[in-house]
C-alpha positions as CSV (number, residue, x, y, z in Angstrom):
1,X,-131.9,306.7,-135.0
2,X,-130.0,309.6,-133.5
3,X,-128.1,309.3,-130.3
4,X,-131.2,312.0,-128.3
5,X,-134.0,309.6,-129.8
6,X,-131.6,306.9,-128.0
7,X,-130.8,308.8,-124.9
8,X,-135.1,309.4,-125.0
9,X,-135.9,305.7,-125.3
10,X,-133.2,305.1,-121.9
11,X,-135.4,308.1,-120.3
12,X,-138.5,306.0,-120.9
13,X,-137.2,303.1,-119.8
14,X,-135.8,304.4,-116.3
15,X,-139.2,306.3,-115.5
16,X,-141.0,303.3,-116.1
17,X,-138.6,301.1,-113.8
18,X,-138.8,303.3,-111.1
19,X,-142.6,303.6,-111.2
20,X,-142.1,300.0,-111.2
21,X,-140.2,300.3,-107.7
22,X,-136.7,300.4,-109.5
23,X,-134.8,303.4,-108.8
24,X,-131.2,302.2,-108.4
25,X,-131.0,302.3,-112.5
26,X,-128.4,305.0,-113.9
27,X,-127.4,305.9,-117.5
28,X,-123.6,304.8,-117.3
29,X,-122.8,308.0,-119.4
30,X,-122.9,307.1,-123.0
31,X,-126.4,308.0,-123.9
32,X,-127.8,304.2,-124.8
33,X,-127.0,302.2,-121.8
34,X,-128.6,301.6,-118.4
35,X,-127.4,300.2,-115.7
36,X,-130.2,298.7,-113.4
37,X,-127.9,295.8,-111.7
38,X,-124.4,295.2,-111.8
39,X,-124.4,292.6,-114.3
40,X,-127.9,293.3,-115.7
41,X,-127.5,296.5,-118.0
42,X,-130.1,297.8,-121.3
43,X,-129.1,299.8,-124.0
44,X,-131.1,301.3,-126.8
45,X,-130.5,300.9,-130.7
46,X,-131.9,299.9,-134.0
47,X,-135.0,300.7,-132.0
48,X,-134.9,297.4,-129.3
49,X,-133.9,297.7,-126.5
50,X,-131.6,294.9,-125.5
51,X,-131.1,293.7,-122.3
52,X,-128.2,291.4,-120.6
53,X,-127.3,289.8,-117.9
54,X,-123.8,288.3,-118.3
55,X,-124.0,286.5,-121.2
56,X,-127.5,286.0,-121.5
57,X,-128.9,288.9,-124.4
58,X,-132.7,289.7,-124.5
59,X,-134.6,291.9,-127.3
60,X,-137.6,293.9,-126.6
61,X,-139.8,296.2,-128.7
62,X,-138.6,300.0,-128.4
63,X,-142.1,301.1,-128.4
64,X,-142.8,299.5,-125.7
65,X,-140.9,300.7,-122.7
66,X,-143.4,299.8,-120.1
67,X,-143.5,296.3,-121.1
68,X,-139.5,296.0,-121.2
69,X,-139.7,297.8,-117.3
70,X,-142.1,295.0,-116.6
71,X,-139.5,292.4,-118.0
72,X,-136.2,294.1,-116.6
73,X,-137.8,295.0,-112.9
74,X,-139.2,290.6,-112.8
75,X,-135.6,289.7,-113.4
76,X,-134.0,292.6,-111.1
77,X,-136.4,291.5,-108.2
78,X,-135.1,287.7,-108.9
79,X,-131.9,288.7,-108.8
80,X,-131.8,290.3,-105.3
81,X,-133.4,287.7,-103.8
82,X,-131.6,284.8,-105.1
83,X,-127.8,286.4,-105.5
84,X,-126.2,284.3,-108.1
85,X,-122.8,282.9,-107.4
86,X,-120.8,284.8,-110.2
87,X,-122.3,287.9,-108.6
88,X,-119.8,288.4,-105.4
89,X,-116.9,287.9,-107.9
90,X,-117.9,290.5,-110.5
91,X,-118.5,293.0,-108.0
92,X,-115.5,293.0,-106.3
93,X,-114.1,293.1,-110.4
94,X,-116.3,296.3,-110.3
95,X,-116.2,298.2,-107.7
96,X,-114.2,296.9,-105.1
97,X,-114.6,295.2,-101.8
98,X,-116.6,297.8,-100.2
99,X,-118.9,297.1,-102.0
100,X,-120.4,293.4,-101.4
101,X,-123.1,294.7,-99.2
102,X,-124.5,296.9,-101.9
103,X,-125.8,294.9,-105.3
């Protein structure tokens, strides 16, 4: 697996979030990795994609992207409406205080 059939997969991945309503996902610069939440991030290799939040690691087909969207964007949508508590910690760890309004 070369880093553009990596950086492709991430491509997939972020159309199909924000068809899915997602569109605050970025590619945090290194060609595998996503950045859909702060906390929740999915990067691309050995042809899964693996998905985290915190500590918590999930696995999903690579050739399925759709269904990984479906998977990431259920756990983004739970996220927002139920903050957890390590959240307001890790973002001002992040990026600062200015940004607690924006998760």
């Amino acid at each position: 697996m070369t880093l553009s059939e990596s950086g492709t997969a991430i491509e997939k991945l972020r159309a199909e979030l924000a068809a899915l309503g997602v569109h605050e996902a970025y590619e945090i610069g290194d060609g595998v990795t996503l950045s859909v939440w702060i906390g929740l991030v999915v990067s691309f290799r050995e042809d899964l994609y693996r998905w985290r939040e915190g500590t918590v690691k999930h696995r999903h087909l690579g050739s399925d992207p759709g269904g990984c969207a479906i998977r990431v964007a259920r756990r983004y949508a739970e996220l927002k409406a139920d903050v957890p508590p390590w959240w307001e910690e890790l973002a001002r760890v992040l990026r600062g205080d200015p940004a607690e309004e924006y998760p």
